[in-house]
N, C-alpha and C positions, 0 to 999 in steps of 0.2 A: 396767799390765802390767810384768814386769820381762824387762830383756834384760842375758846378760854382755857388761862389757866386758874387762876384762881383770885379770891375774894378781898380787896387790899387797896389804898389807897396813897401809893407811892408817889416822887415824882417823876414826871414826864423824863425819859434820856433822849434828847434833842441831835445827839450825834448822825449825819446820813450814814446809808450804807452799811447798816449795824441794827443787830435785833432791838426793834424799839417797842416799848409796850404804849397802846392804846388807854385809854382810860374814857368810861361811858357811867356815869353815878359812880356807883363804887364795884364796878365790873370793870376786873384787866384783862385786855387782847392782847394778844404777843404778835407778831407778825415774825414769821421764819423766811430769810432769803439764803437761798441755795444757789449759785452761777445766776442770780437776774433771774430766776424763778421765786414763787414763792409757795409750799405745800401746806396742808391742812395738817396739824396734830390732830388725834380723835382722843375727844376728852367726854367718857365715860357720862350720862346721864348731867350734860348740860340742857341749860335751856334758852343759848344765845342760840335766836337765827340772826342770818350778817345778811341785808338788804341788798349790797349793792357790791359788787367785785374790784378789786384790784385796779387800774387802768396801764400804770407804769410801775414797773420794777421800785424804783427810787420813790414813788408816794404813797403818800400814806391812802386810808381810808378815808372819802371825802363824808362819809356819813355811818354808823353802824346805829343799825334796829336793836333792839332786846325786845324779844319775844317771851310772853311767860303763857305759858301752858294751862289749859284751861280745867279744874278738878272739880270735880264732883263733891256733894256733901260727907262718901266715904275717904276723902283725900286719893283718890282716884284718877289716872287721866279721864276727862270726861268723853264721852263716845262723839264720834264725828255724826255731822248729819245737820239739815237745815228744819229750824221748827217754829210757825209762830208765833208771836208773845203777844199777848193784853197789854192794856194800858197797867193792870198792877205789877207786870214782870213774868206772872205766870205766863204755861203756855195756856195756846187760845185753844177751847173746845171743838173748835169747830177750824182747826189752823191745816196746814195743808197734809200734814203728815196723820191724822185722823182721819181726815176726808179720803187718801189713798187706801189705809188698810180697811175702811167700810166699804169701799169699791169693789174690793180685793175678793172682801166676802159677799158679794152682793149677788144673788142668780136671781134668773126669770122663772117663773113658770108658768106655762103654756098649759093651756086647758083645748082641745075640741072634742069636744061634743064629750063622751067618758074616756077618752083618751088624755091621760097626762105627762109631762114632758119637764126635764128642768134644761133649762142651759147658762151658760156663763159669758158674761159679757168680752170682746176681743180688745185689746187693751191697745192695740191700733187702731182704733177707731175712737178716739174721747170726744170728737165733736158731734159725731154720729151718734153716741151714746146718750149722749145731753139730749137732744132731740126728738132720740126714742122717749124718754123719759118725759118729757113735757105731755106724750103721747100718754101714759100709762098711769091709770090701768087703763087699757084696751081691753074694750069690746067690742067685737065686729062679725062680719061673716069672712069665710073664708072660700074661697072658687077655685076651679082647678083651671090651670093655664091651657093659652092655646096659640101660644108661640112658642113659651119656653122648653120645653117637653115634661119631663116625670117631677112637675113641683106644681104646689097651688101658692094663692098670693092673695093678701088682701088690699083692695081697690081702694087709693082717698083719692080720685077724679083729679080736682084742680087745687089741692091745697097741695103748699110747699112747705118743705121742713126749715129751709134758708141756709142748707149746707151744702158745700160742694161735693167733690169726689173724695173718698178717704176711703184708702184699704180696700176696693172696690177690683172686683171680677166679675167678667163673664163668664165663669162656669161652677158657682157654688157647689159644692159638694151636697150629699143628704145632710139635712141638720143643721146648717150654716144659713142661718137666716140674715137677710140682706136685703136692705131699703132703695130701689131707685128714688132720687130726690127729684123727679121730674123733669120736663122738658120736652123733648120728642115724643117721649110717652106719656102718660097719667104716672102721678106718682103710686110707688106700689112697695108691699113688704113681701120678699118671696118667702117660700116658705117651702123647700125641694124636699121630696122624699128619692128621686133617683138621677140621674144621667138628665142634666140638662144645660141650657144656653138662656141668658136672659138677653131677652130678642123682643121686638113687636112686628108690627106689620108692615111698619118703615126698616126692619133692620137691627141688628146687634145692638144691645146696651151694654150698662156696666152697673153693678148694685152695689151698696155699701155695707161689707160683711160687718155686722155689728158684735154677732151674737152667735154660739155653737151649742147644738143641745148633748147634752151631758149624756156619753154614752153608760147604759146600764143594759139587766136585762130585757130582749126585747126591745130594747130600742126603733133597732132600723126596722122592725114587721109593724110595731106601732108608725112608724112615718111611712111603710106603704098603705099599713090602712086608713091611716087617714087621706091619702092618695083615690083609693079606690073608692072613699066615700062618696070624695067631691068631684069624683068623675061620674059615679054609677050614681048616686040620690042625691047631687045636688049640693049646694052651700050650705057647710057646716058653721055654728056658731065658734067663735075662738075668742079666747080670752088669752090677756098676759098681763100679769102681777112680776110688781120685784118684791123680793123677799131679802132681808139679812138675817 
């Protein structure tokens, strides 16, 4: 193993078989041999990393790295983490670690008829998410099902989203809104208020849970009434906004 000692510019002791120091600019490695081993000294608040190991007892190191630590403008180590940079240096406004914590904060909300609703996007689904979003704002009507059981859904026929399966169940919970992307069936947004299967009349599907509405109060007697609506009077108007 090699451990620094310190800052010097000696020269080279060429003898085998005998602690020999390294030299890399003006950074000295020691190399310690014990019986054909070799061990690590640990030197306090260095900032050599060593690339590459040992191979044989008797050789030296055929390369050593020096790593320097990356600081902050308080002389600080700087914090880990990947971020994108502009052509000046800066980061980019719009670089990928922005574009996460806007996500982060980002809800829907759900309007039928005076009924309103927040929910929060599922963070397993990002390509599902994108899709919804080309989608929005939506406005549509909303129907009550009649394969899946206690959920209503809104109907796009023969348009497709261009995504495949992501995160996808056949048995959404209340609340847990979920896009079939078509196929066997017309594509469709379910939208459950109790105990159901997303199903057609050929059979079991699978939807893509996108999205969960934000438990508060009242929540779950809001998604049976909106249930009860669009079973007993009919296609409710529904709207969904994102909001940050």
């Amino acid at each position: 193993m090699v451990a620094a000692r310190d800052i010097r510019d000696p020269e080279v002791d060429r003898q085998p078989r005998e602690e020999r120091p390294v030299l890399m600019g003006d950074v000295k490695l020691e190399t310690v041999v014990a019986h054909g081993q070799r061990s690590l000294e640990e030197v306090a608040d260095t900032a050599i990393g060593v690339g590459q190991c040992l191979r044989h007892p008797d050789r030296l190191l055929a390369q050593i790295e020096s790593v320097e630590r990356d600081m902050d403008a308080t002389g600080r180590d700087a914090a880990l983490g990947v971020e994108d940079m502009g052509r000046d240096g800066r980061p980019s406004l719009f670089g990928a670690r922005r574009h996460a914590i806007l996500r982060a904060m980002a809800e829907l909300r759900i309007r039928v008829g005076d009924l309103h609703f927040s929910a929060r996007w599922e963070a397993a689904a990002p390509r599902t998410q994108e899709a919804i979003r080309r989608l929005l704002p939506l406005r549509s009507k909303l129907i009550h099902c009649r394969w899946t059981g206690e959920a209503t859904w809104i109907p796009f026929g023969d348009y497709r989203p261009g995504i495949d399966y992501e995160n996808h169940t056949s048995h959404p919970a209340p609340g847990q809104l979920a896009i079939y992307p078509g196929g066997i069936s017309e594509c469709e947004i379910f939208f459950p208020y109790g105990a159901c299967t997303c199903s057609s009349k050929v059979g079991q599907l699978a939807a893509n849970h996108f999205a969960s509405v934000v438990p508060d109060d009242g929540w779950a007697d809001r998604l049976r009434e909106v249930g009860r609506r669009c079973l007993w009077e009919g296609a409710q108007d529904i709207e969904i906004t994102e909001v940050e």
